[in-house]
N, C-alpha and C positions, 0 to 999 in steps of 0.2 A: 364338779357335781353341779349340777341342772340348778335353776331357781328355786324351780317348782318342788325338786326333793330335799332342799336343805326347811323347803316351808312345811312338807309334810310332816318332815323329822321333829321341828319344833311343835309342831300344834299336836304330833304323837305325845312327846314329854310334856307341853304342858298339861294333858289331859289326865295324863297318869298321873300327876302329882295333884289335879286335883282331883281325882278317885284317893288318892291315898289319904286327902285333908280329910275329904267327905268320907272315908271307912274310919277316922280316928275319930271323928266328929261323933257317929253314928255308936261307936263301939262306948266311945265315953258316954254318953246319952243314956247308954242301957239300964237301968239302975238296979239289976239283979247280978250283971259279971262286970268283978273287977279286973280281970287277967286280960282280957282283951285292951278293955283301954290302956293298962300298962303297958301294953304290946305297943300299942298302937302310938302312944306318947314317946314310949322309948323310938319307936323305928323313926319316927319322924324330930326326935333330939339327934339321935344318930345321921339322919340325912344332914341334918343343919350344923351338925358338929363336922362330920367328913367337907363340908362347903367352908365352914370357918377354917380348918385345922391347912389348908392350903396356905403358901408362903406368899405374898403378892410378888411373886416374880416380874418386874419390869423389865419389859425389852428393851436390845439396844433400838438407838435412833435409826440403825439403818434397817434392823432385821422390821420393825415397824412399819419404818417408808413401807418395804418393798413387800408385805405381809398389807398393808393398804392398797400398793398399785394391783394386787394381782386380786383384791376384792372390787376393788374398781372396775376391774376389763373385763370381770364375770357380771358386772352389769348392763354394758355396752351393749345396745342391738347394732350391731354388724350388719353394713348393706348388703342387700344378693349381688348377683352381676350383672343385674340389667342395670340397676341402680348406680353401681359403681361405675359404668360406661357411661350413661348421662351426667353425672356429676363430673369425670372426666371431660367430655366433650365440652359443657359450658364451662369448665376450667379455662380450659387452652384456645376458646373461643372469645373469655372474656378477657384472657392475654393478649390477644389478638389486636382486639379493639384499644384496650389501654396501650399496648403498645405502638399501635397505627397513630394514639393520640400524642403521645410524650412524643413520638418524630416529626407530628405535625406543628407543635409546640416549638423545639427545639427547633427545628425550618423556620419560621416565624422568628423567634427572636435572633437568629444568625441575621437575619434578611435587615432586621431593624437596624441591629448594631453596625454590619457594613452600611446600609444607608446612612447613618449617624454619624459614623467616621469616619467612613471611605477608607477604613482598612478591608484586606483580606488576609484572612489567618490561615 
């Protein structure tokens, strides 16, 4: 599921439960009906009793991990494929170079050593 529809889902529920604070609010208010505020007291002890009455079930360590990586990689922006080609190319471009360097390195210090000791290895 998209970003954007797990954010609409939430800001739907949070909005309905704050119409339903605001209709208990309003109903208890009324000072002529009592029936409605009990409605309205009770439906929202009943919400918050169904929320308590839940067992705190903890997960395992792995089911967790792997219940974290996959909220993870739905975060990710994923490059297109121009993208992914340029990042590519300065990859293997800049192995290139680092590598061109470590063999110029390593030439150098062969060159020292046999100069030093007149060995050849």
């Amino acid at each position: 599921m998209a970003k954007k529809e797990r954010q609409r889902r939430s800001a739907r529920k949070a909005r309905s439960a704050e119409r339903a604070a605001l209709e208990a609010t309003r109903a208890a208010s009324q000072p002529g009906s009592k029936e409605p505020a009990k409605k309205a007291d009770a439906s929202v002890a009943q919400t918050s009793a169904k929320k308590s009455e839940k067992p705190a079930k903890k997960p395992g360590r792995i089911r967790s991990y792997f219940r974290d990586v996959k909220a993870e990689m739905h975060r990710v922006v994923w490059p297109d494929r121009n993208e992914l080609k340029s990042y590519s190319v300065a990859v293997i471009v800049m192995l290139i170079v680092f590598g061109v360097c470590v063999w110029l390195v390593d030439t150098g210090f062969v060159a020292v050593l046999v100069g030093f000791t007149g060995l050849r290895g």
